[in-house]
N, C-alpha and C positions, 0 to 999 in steps of 0.2 A: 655544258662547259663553254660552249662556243657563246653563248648570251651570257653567263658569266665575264669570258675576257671581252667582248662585246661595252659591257660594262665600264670592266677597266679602262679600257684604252679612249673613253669618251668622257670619262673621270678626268685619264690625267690631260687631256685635250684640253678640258672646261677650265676655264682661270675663271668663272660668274663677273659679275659687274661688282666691280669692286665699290665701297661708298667713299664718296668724295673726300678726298684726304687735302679740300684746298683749306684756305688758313680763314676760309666763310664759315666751313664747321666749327660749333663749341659745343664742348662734351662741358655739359656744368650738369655735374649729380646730384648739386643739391634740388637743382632747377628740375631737374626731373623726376623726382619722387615728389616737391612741393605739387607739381603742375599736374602726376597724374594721383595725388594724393594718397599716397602710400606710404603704408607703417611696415617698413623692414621689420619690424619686431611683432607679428599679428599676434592676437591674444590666445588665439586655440593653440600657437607653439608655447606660449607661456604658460598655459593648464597643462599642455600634455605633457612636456618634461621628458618621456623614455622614447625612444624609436630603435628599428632594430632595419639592418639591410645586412646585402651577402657581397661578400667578394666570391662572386663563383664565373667560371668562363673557361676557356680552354686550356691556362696556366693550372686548372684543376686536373688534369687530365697525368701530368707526370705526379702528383703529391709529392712531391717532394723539392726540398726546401724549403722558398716560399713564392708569393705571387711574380714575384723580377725575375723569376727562372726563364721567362722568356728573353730576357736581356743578358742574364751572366751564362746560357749556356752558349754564348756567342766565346766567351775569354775563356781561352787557355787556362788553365792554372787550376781553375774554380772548379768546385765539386761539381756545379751543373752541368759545368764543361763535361767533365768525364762521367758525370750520370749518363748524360745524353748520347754521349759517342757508345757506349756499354748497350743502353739499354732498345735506342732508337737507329744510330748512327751515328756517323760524324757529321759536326754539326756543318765542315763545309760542304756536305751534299744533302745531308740531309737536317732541314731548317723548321723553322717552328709550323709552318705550313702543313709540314705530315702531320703533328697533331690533332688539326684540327677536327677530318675524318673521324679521329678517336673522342671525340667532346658528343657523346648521343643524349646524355642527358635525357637515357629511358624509363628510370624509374621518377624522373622529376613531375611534380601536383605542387601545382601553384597553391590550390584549396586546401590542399594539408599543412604547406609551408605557412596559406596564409591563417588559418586556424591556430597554428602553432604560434604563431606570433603574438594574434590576441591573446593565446590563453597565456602566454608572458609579459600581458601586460603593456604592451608598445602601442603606442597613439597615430604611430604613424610606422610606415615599413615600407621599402620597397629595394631595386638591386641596385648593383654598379652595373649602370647601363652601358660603358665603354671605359676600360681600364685604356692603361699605358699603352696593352696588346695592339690596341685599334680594332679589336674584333665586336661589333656595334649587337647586343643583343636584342634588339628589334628589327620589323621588317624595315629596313632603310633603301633610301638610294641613294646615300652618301659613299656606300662602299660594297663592295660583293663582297667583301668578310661579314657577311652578318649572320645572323642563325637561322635565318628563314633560308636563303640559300644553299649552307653551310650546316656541317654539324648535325644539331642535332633537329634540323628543319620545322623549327618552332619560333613564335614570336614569344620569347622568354618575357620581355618587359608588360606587354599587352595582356599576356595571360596573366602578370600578378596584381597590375594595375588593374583588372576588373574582380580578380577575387579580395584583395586586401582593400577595395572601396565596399566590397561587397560583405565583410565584416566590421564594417565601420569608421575605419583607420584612413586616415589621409595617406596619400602616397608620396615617396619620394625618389627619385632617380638620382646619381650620382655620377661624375663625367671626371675621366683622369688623363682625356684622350690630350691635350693642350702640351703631351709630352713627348707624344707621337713624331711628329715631324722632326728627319733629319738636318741639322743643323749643321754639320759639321764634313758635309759631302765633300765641299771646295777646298778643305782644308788636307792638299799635300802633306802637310808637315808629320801627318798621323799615320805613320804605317805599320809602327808598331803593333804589337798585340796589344787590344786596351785593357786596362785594371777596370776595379769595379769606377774609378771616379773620374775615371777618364770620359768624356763627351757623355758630361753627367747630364745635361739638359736634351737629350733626345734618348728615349728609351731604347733603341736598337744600335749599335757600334755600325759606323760607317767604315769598313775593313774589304779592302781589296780580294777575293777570291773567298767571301762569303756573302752566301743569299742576299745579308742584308746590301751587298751594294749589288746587284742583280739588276739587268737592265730589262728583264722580264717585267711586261704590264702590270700584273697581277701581282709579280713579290714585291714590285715597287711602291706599291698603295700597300702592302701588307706591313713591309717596313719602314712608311713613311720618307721611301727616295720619291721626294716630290720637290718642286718648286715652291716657294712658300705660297705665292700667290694662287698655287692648286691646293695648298692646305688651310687657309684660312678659311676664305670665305664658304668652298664648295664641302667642306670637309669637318673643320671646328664650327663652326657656325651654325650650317645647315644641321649638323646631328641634333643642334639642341632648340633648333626652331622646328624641326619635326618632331620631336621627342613633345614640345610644347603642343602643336596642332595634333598630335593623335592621341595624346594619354592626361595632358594638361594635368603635370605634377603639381602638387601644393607646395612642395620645397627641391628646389634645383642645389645640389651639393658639389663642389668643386676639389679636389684635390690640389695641390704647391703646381707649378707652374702657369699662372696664367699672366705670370711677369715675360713671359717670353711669346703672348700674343698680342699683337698690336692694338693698345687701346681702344681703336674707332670702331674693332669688333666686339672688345667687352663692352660697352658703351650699346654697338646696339643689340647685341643679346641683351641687357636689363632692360631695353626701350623697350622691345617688343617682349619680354616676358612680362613686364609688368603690365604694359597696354593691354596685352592679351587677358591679364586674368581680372583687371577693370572690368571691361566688355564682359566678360563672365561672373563679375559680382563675385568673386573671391578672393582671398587674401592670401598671397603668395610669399617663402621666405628664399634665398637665397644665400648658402655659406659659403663662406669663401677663409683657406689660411692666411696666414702672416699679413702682408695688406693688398693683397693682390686685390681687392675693389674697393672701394670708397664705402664707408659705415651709413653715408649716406642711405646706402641703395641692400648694403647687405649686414651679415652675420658673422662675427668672427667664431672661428672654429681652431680648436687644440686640436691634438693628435695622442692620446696616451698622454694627456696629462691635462691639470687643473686648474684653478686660478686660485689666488692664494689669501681671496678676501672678496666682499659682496662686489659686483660690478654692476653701478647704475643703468648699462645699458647688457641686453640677453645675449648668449653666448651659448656656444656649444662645444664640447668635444665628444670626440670617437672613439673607443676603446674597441678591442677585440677579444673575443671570447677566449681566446690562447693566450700565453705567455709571449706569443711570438709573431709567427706566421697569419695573414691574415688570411690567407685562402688554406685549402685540406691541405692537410700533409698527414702524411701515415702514422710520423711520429711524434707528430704535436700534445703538447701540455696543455690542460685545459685550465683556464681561473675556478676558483670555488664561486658557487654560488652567492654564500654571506662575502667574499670579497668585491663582487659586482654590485649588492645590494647596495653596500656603503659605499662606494663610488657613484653610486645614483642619489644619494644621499648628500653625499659632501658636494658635488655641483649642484642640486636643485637649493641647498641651502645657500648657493652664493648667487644665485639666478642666472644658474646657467640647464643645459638640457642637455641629456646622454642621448648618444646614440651608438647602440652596439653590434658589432661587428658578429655574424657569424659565419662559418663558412662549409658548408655542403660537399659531398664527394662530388666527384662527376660525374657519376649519374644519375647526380642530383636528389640522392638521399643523404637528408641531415642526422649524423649520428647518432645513437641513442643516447649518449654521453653528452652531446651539445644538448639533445631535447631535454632531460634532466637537470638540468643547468636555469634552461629559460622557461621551463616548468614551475622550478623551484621559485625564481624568481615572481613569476607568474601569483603564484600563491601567497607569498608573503605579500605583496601588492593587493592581492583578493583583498585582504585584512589591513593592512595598512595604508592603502593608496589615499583615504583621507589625508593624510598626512603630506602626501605627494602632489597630485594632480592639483590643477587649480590655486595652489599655497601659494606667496609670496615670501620673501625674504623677510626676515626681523630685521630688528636695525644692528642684530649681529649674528655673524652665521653659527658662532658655537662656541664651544670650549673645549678643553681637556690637553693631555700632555700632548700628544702625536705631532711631530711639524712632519710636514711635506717638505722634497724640492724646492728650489725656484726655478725659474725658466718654465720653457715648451717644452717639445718634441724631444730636444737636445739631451735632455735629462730625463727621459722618458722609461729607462731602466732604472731609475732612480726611484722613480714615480710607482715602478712595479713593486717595490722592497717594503714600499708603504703598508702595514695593516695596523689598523684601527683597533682600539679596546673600546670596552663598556665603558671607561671613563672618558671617553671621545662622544661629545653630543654635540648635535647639530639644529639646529632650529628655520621653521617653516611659520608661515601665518596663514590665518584664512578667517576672516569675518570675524568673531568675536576673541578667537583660539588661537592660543599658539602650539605648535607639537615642537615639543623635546626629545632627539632621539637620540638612544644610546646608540652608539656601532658597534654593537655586542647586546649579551644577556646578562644583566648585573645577578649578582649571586644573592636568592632567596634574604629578603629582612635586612640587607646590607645598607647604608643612608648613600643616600645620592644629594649633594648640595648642590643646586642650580646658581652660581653664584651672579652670572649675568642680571638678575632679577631683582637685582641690588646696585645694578650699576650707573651712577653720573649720568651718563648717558642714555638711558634708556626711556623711553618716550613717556610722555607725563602722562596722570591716570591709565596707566596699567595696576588694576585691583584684581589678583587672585579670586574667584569662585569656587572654582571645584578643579579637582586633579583625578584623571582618570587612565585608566590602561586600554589604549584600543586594543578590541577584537575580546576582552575580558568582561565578566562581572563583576571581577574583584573590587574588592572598594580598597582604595588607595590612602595610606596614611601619610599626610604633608602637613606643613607649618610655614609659616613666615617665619625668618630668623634675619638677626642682623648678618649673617653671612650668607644667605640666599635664602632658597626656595626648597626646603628639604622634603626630599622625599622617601621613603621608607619599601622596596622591593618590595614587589609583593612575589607569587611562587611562580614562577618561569619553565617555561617547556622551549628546547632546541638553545640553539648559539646566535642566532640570527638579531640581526637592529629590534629596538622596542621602542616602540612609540608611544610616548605620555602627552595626552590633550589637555593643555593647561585652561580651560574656559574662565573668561575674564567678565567683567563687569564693564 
């Protein structure tokens, strides 16, 4: 303990050398991806299309809720609130810091989870390397919250980033720390008890006679009571230039706030991620929400929802394997399998890439329930990932009755209400082929008209060959018509998307 607060208090001493903020800097993005010639869009993220990572950490530890239980069992009022005082204490003596003892993460195998992962199919996989919490899950020395220390005295990232390269999968780490730092210290005015939207941009409430405002070394880096200038550079920064020097992810993923870190450090986190994976001869992506970096340099990423038509440039959103909660919870709702499938469907046919969320108990066993889920997935992909992997966009993504939403995030329960029928198809390309996919099983002998196939718009010599059923031998009965491209079901087993290989001339 004594070289843990040892730690701390040399942490919050450190303000690093900060980079020159005179008006000689220019931060030009476009100049920097020209100059170290880099394609934010590499092409192995446009083949692979699925990824899967965890929201798992020591907010796993209560299940209950969801992952911001670390934040709302600070307010009065909120169920976490009096979860926490019932099941832990109260939370003015007793603070998110006793949990963390309880995060052993005994039953956790990287090589199971990362096993689990290929056989559902994902191209790429890795964790959330540092939530909101600020608890760093490798070995760091950005903070004495981390797991090697702490917990459950493992380098959680290290371990999966050598199994999940070890089954073939590119790796990804995930960073939501950028929300960490309290913002709202100096601010008198707040003595109140805060609601949930109160000092929304730092994830821990700044409140007089709790932890979080604690002049203790150790809970002060825990609840991000720092000076900014001990949180940028020593702290956001450095997490993700050692994260880069010890595991050198293939894709760095960011969570909403990086509008509330000063430029000249996102600036030079892209410098040095991209420099770094030049010098390494690989091709690195970088996502980022709403527009918190320049398209230049990165990825835009949704949240729980989709884009509403092809987008010229690749994209990605998140989904989670719940209805809700992104981390365990006890009593959490899981999505059906054929509901994820067609979500993986409907953004690869707009050229964008899922990446889905699941989330593991704390002691780091993935339910039988979740595994079922991306098993299921898994298989259907066995049989159909021709359709998927490697495919490009048509010059349209589909047809059928179903509208989505509009918006993001915002509308994101909205986005949940969404399910697809067999008359909802989506379309993919690849070399000579296009695949047509139902989001459903159309019913034995029923006609399917493709009507896109006939449409104004669609690219000139495209000539029909043959029409087939992946994963079948059946021979498929079609036609050209003046109203599309008919095709005639053939006999179908399960509920799940059907994939028809249109091969062209």
């Amino acid at each position: 303990m004594k070289r843990i607060s040892s730690i701390a208090i040399s942490l919050i001493c450190f303000c690093g050398t900060a980079m020159s903020q005179s008006e000689n800097y220019k931060m030009d993005w476009s100049a920097m991806q020209a100059s170290a010639d880099y394609n934010p869009q590499p092409e192995w993220l446009k083949d692979a299309k699925f990824g899967i990572y965890c929201h798992w950490g020591v907010y796993s530890v209560p299940a209950y809720s969801y992952e911001w239980y670390p934040r709302l069992m600070f307010m009065e009022g909120r169920k976490e609130y009096a979860y926490h005082k019932e099941h832990y204490g109260d939370p003015h003596e007793v603070g998110y810091e006793a949990l963390v003892p309880m995060f052993k993460a005994e039953n956790f195998d990287a090589s199971e989870w990362a096993d689990l992962f290929y056989r559902a199919g994902a191209k790429f996989a890795g964790p959330v390397a540092e939530h909101h919490d600020g608890i760093a899950m490798w070995d760091t020395q950005t903070t004495p919250w981390n797991t090697v220390l702490m917990g459950p005295h493992r380098d959680v990232v290290g371990e999966l980033e050598k199994e999940i390269r070890g089954h073939g999968m590119k790796f990804v780490t995930t960073f939501h720390h950028a929300r960490l730092l309290q913002r709202y210290k100096n601010d008198k005015s707040r003595t109140r008890t805060p609601d949930f939207w109160d000092m929304w941009d730092s994830h821990f409430p700044y409140v007089e006679g709790l932890p979080t405002a604690s002049e203790n070394p150790m809970l002060k880096l825990l609840y991000g009571n720092i000076e900014p200038e001990n949180f940028y550079r020593p702290i956001w920064f450095e997490a993700l230039r050692e994260v880069i020097d010890k595991y050198s992810p293939d894709v760095i993923w960011f969570d909403a706030w990086l509008d509330m870190i000063p430029e000249q450090y996102l600036y030079e986190f892209a410098q040095y991620y991209i420099n770094d994976a030049r010098s390494k001869g690989k091709d690195v992506a970088i996502c980022r929400k709403q527009s918190d970096l320049p398209l230049d340099v990165s990825i835009e990423n949704l949240e729980k929802s989709r884009k509403q038509n092809i987008e010229p440039r690749l994209w990605m959103t998140d989904e989670t394997i719940s209805t809700d909660s992104w981390s365990y919870t006890e009593d959490m709702e899981l999505k059906k399998a054929k509901d994820l499938i067609d979500v993986l469907i409907d953004v690869v046919s707009k050229n964008g890439v899922l990446l889905l969320n699941v989330s593991p108990m704390a002691d780091g066993t993935i339910p039988v329930e979740q595994r079922e889920i991306l098993l299921s997935i898994g298989d259907w992909l066995k049989v159909n990932g021709e359709a998927i992997y490697g495919t490009r966009p048509w010059f349209i993504y589909g047809e059928g009755p179903t509208t989505q939403p509009e918006g993001d995030f915002a509308n994101h329960k909205e986005f949940l209400k969404v399910k697809y029928s067999p008359a909802d198809v989506r379309y993919t390309t690849k070399d000579n082929n296009i695949y047509a996919i139902t989001l459903g099983a159309p019913v034995a002998g029923s006609p399917i008209t493709l009507k896109s196939f006939v449409s104004s718009d669609m690219p000139s010599g495209v000539k029909v060959k043959d029409v087939s059923l992946i994963g079948s031998n059946q021979s498929v009965e079609w036609a050209m018509a003046p109203e599309g491209l008919k095709i005639t079901t053939p006999v179908l087993s399960g509920d799940k998307a059907v994939c028809f290989k249109i091969e062209c001339e």
